[in-house]
C-alpha positions as a Markdown table, in Angstrom:
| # | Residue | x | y | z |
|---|---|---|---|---|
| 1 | Unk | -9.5 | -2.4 | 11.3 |
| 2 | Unk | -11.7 | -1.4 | 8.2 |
| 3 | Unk | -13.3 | 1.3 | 6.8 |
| 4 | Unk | -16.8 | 0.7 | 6.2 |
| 5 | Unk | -17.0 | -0.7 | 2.7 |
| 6 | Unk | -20.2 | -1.4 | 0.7 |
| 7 | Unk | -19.7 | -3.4 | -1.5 |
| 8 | Unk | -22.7 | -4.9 | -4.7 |
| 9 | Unk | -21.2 | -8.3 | -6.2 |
| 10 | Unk | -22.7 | -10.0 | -8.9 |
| 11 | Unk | -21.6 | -13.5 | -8.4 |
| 12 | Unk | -20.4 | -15.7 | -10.8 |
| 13 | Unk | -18.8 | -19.2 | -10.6 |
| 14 | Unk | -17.3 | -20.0 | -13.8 |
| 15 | Unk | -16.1 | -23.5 | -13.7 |
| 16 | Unk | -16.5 | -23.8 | -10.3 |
| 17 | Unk | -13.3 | -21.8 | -9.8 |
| 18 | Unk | -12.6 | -18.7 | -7.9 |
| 19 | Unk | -12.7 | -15.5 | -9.5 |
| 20 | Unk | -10.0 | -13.0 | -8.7 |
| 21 | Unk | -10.7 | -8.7 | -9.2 |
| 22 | Unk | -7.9 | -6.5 | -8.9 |
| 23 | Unk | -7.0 | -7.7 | -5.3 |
| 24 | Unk | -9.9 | -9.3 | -4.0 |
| 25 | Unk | -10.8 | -12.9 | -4.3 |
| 26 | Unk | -14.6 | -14.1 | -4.7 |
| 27 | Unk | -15.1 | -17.3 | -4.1 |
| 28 | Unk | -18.4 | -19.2 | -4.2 |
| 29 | Unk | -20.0 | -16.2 | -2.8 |
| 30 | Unk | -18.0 | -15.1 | -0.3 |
| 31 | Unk | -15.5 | -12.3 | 0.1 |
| 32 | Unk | -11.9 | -13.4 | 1.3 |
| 33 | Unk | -9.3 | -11.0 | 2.4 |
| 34 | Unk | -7.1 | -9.2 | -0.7 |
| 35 | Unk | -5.0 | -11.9 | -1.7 |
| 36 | Unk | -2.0 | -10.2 | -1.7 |
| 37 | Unk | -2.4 | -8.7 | 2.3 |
| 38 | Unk | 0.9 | -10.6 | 3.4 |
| 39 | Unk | 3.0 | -8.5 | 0.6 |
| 40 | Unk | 1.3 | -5.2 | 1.5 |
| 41 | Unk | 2.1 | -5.4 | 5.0 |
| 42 | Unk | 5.5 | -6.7 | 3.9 |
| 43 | Unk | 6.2 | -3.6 | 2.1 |
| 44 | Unk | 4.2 | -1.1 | 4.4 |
| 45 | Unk | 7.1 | -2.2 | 7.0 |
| 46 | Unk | 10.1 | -1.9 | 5.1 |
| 47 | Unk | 9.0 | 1.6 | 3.9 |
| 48 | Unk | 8.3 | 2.2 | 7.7 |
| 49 | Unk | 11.6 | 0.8 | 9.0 |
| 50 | Unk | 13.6 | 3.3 | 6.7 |
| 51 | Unk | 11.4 | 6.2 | 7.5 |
| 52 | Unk | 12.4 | 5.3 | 11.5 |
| 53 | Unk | 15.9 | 4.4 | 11.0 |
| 54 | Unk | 16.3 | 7.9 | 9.4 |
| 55 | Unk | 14.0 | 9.4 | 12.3 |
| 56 | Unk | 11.6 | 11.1 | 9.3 |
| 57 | Unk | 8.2 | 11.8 | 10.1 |
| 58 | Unk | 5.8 | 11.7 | 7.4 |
| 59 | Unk | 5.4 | 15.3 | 7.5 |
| 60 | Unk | 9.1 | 15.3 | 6.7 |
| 61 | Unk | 9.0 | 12.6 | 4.1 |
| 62 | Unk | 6.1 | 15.3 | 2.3 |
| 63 | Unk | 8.7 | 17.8 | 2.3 |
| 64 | Unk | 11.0 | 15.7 | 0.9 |
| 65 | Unk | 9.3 | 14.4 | -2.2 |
| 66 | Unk | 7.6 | 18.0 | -2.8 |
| 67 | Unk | 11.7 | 18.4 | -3.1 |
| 68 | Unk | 11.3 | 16.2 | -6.1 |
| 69 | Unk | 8.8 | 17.0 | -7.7 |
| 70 | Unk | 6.1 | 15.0 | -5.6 |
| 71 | Unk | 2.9 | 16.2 | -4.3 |
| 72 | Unk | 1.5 | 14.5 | -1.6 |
| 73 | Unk | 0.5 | 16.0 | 1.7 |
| 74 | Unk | 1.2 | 14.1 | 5.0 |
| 75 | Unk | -2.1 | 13.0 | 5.5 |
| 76 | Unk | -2.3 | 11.0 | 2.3 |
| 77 | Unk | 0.9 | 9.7 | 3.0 |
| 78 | Unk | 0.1 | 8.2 | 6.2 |
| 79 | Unk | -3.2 | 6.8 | 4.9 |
| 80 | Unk | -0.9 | 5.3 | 2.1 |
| 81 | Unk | 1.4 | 3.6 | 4.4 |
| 82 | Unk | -1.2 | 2.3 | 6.5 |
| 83 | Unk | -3.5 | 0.9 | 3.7 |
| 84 | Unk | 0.0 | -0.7 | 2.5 |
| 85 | Unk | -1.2 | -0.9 | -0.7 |
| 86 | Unk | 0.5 | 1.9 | -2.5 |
| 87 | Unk | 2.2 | 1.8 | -6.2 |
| 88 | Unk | 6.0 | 0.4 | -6.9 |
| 89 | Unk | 6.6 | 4.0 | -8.0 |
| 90 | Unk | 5.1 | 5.7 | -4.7 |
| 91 | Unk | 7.4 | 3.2 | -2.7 |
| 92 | Unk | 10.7 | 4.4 | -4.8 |
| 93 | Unk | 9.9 | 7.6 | -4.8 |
| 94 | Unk | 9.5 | 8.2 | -1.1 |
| 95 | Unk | 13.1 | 5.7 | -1.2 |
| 96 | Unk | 14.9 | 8.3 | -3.2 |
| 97 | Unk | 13.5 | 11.1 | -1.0 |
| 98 | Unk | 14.7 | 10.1 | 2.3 |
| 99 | Unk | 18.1 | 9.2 | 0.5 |
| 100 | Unk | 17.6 | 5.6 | 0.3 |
| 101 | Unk | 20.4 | 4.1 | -2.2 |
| 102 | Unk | 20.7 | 0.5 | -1.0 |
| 103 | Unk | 18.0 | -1.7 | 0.9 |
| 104 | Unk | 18.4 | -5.2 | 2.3 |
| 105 | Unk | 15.5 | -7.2 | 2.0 |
């Protein structure tokens, strides 16, 4: 399911707490999953669920956004949408591409 990741941690326990980077959560030592994994996949499916119910491939969804101004080939999009952890702005973007004005969460 992952990439192969190398990965040089310097650990350090301050107040016997957990210390949080970016996404990641060190704790004691040991690495734990990104914290936020639920959300990402959460978000990966609703931009997926619009892409299908509009039957737009991501090949289509890079000519869309190229339409507007966005420059992203198909291949970074679908590594995007499977790592789930793209930008706010990436996710409205492709949204306002595909036509997108309302979405029911």
């Amino acid at each position: 399911m992952f990439m192969s990741l190398y990965l040089v941690i310097i650990y350090t326990i301050v107040k016997d707490e957990n210390i949080e980077y970016d996404d990641f959560i060190i704790k004691f030592g040991e690495f734990i999953m990104p914290a936020d994994k639920e959300w990402q996949d959460r978000v990966k499916g609703i931009l997926k669920a619009e892409l299908k119910r509009r039957n737009i491939s991501y090949r289509d969804l890079a000519e869309r956004l190229e339409g507007v101004g966005i420059h992203e080939t198909e291949r970074n999009i679908a590594n995007k949408i499977a790592r789930g952890g793209f930008s706010a702005v990436f996710f409205i973007q492709c949204l306002i591409a595909i036509g997108c004005k309302e979405l029911v969460l």
